[in-house]
C-alpha positions as CSV (number, residue, x, y, z in Angstrom):
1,X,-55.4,-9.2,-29.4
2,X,-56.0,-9.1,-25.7
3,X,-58.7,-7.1,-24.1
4,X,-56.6,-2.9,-22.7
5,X,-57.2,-2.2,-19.4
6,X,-57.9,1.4,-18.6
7,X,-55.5,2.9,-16.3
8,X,-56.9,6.0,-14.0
9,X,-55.6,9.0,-14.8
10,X,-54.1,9.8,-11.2
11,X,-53.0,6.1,-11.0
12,X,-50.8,6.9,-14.3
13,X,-49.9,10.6,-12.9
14,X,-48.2,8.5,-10.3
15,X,-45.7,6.5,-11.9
16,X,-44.8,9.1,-14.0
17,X,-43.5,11.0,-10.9
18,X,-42.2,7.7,-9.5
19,X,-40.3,7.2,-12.2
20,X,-38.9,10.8,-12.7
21,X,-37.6,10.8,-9.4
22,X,-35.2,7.7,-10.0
23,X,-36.7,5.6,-7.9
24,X,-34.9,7.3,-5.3
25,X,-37.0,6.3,-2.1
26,X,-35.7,4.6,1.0
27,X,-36.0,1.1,0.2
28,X,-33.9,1.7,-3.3
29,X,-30.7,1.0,-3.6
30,X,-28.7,4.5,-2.7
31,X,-31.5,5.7,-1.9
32,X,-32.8,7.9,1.2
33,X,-29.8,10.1,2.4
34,X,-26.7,7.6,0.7
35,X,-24.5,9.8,-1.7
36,X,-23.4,9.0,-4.9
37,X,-21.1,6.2,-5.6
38,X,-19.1,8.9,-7.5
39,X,-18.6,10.8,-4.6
40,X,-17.9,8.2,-2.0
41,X,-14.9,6.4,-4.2
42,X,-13.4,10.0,-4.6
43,X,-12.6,10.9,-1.4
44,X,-8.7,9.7,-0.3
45,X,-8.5,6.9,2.4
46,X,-5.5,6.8,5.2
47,X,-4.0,3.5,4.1
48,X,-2.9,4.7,0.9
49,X,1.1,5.4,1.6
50,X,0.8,8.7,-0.5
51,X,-2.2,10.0,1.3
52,X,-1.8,13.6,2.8
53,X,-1.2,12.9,6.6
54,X,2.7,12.5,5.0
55,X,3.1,13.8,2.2
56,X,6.5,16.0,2.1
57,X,6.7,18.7,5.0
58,X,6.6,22.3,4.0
59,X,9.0,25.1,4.4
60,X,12.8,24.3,6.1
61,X,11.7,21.5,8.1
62,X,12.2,17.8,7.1
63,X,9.3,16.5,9.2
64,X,5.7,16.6,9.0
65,X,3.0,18.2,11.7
66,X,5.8,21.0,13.3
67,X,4.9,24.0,15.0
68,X,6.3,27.4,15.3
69,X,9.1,27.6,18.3
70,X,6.3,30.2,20.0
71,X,3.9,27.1,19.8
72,X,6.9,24.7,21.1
73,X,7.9,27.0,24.2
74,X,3.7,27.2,25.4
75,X,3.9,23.0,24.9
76,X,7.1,22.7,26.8
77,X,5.6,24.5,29.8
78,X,2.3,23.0,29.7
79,X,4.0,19.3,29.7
80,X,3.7,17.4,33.4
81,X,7.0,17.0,35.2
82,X,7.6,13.8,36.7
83,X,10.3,11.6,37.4
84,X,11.7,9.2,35.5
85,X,9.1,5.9,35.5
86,X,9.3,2.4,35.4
87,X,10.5,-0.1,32.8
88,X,8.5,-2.6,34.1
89,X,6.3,-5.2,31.3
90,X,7.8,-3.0,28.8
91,X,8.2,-4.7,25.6
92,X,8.5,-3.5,21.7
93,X,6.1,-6.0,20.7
94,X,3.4,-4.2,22.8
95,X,4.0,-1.1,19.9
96,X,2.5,-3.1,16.9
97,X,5.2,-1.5,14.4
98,X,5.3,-1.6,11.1
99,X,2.1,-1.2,10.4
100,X,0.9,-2.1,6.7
101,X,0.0,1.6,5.1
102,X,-1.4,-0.3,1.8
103,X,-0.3,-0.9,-1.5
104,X,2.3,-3.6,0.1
105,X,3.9,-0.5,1.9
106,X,4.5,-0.7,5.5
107,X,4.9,2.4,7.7
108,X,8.8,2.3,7.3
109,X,9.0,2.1,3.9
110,X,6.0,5.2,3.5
111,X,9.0,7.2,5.8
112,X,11.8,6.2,3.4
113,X,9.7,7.5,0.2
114,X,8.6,10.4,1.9
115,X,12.3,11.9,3.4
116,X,14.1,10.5,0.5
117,X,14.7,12.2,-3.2
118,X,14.4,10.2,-6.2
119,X,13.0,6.9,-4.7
120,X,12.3,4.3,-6.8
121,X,10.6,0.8,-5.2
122,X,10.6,-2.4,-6.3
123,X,6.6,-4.7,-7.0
124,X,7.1,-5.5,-2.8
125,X,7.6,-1.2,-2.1
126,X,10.9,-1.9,-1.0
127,X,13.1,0.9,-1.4
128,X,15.6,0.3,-4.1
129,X,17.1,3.7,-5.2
130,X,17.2,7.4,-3.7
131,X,19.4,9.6,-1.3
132,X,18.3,10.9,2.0
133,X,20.0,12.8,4.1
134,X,19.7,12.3,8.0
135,X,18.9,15.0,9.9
136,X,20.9,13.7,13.4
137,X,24.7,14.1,11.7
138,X,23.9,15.6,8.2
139,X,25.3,12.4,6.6
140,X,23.7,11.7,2.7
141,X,23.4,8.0,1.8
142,X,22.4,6.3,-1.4
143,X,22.0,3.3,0.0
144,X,18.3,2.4,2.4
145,X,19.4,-0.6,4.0
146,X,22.2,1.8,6.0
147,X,19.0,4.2,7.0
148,X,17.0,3.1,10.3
149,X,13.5,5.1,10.7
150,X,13.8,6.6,14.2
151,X,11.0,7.0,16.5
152,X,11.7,11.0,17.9
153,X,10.0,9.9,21.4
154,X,11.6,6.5,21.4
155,X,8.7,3.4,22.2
156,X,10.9,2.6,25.8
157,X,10.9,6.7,26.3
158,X,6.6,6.7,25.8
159,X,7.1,3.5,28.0
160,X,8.4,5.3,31.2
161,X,6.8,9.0,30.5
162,X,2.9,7.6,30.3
163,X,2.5,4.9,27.5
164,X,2.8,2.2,29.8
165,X,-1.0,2.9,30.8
166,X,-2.6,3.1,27.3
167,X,-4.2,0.5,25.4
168,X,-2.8,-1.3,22.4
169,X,-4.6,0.8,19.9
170,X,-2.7,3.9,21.0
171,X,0.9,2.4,21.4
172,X,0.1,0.9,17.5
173,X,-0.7,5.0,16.8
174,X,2.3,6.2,18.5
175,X,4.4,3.8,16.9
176,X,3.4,4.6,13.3
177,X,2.7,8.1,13.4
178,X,2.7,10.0,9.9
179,X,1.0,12.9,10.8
180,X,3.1,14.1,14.0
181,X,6.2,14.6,13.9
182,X,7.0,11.2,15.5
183,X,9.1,9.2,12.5
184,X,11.8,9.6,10.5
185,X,14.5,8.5,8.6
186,X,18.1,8.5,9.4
187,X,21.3,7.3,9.3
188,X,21.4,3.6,11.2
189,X,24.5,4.9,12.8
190,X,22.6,8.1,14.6
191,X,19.7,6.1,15.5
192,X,21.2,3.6,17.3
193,X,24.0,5.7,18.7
194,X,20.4,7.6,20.3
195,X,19.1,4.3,21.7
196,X,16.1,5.1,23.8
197,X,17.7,8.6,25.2
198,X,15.7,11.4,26.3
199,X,17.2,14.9,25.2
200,X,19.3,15.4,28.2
201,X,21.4,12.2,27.6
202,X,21.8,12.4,24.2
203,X,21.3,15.3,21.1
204,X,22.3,15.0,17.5
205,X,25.8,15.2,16.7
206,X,24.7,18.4,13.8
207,X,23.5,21.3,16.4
208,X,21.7,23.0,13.1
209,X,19.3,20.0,13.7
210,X,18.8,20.7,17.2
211,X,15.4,23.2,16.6
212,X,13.9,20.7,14.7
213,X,14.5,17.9,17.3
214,X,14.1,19.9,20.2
215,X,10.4,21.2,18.4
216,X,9.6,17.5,17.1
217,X,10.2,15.8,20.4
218,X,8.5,18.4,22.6
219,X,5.1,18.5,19.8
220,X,4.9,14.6,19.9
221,X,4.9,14.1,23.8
222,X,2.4,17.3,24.3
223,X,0.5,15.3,21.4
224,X,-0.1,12.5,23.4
225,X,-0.2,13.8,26.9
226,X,3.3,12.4,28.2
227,X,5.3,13.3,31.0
228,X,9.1,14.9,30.9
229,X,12.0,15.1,33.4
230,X,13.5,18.3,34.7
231,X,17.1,17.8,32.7
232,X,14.7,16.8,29.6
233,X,12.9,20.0,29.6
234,X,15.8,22.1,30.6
235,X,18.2,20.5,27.4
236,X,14.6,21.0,25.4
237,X,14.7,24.9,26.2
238,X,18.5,24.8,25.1
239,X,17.4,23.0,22.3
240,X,14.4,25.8,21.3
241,X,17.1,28.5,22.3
242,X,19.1,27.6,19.5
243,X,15.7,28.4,16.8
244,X,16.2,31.4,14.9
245,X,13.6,34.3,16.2
């Protein structure tokens, strides 16, 4: 039997404590201020296509992130009036759309599960089943290859009212924005019937949707800072005019 070595008692006192505490000091692992793993891998993450920047809007509205008609009026008459800009160097590939939102799921197909009922989606997320019904012309379709996911503020529109100057991170934002009121889906008829029209060239065809588009389109550009014509933001007050009180 080998010779015991006599440990101190305040030597032993402190590895006690040591090892009561966990071990928990700055050069352990999750040590210092570092959280539990448990608590870090519970908290939701933006890429995940059911995250709640869009999940399902609430009340009568069929878009996420709108505001009250009150709220719509003070944005409207806080937004810049200026004339109608330049086209120059625009180009759709300089709004990185659709963005991958994880889960194989890109941005349009988050916007088809999210306005549809009764989606179901295939092992790629495509959209094989559900029926949505497009807020432009009221129209209900079975069938997601005939629905087109509008931008409100369309990408040439941002071009010419102040997205011309912004940097490539911001145009990607813009262009795949599920928080704002900024996407949705509708019938590939209304959409491309719209084009890249501003509000006094072109409304939907159902005037019940016309507080909801004139609210959407008015929150998204006060969102991010662009500018609007004076025709635009007289057809917008039509528009908010037509918004029960």
């Amino acid at each position: 039997m080998g010779r015991q070595i006599g440990v101190p008692g305040a030597v032993l006192a402190t590895v006690l404590l040591a090892a009561a505490a966990g071990c928990s000091g700055p050069d352990a692992p999750g040590g210092g201020d570092a959280k539990p793993s448990a608590t870090r891998t519970a908290q939701p993450t933006d890429s995940k296509p059911d995250s709640k920047p869009d999940s399902k809007p609430a009340g009568g509205d069929v878009l996420p992130g709108m505001v009250t008609v009150a709220v719509a009026r003070t944005q409207l008459a806080a937004l810049k009036v200026a004339p109608v800009g330049t086209m120059a160097g625009y180009s759709r590939d300089k709004f990185t759309h659709w963005a991958q939102q994880g889960s194989k799921c890109d941005t349009r197909e988050v916007i088809l599960e999210r306005d549809g009922s009764g989606v179901t989606r295939d092992a790629e997320c495509r959209a094989v089943s559900g029926t949505w019904k497009s807020l432009y012309d009221g129209v209900v379709v079975t069938d997601a290859s005939k629905m087109d996911i509008d931008h409100m503020v369309p990408l040439a529109e941002g071009w010419r009212s102040g997205a011309a100057g912004w940097d490539a991170a911001k145009r990607k934002a813009f262009a795949n924005d599920l928080t704002n009121p900024q996407l949705l889906a509708v019938t590939a008829a209304s959409n491309r019937s719209k084009g890249d029209q501003s509000p006094d060239l072109w409304q939907p065809p159902d005037k019940s949707s016309w507080c909801q588009y004139g609210r959407a389109w008015t929150t998204v550009k006060s969102t991010y800072g662009l500018t609007v014509t004076e025709p635009e933001k007289k057809m917008l007050t039509t528009m908010l005019d037509t918004c029960a009180s």
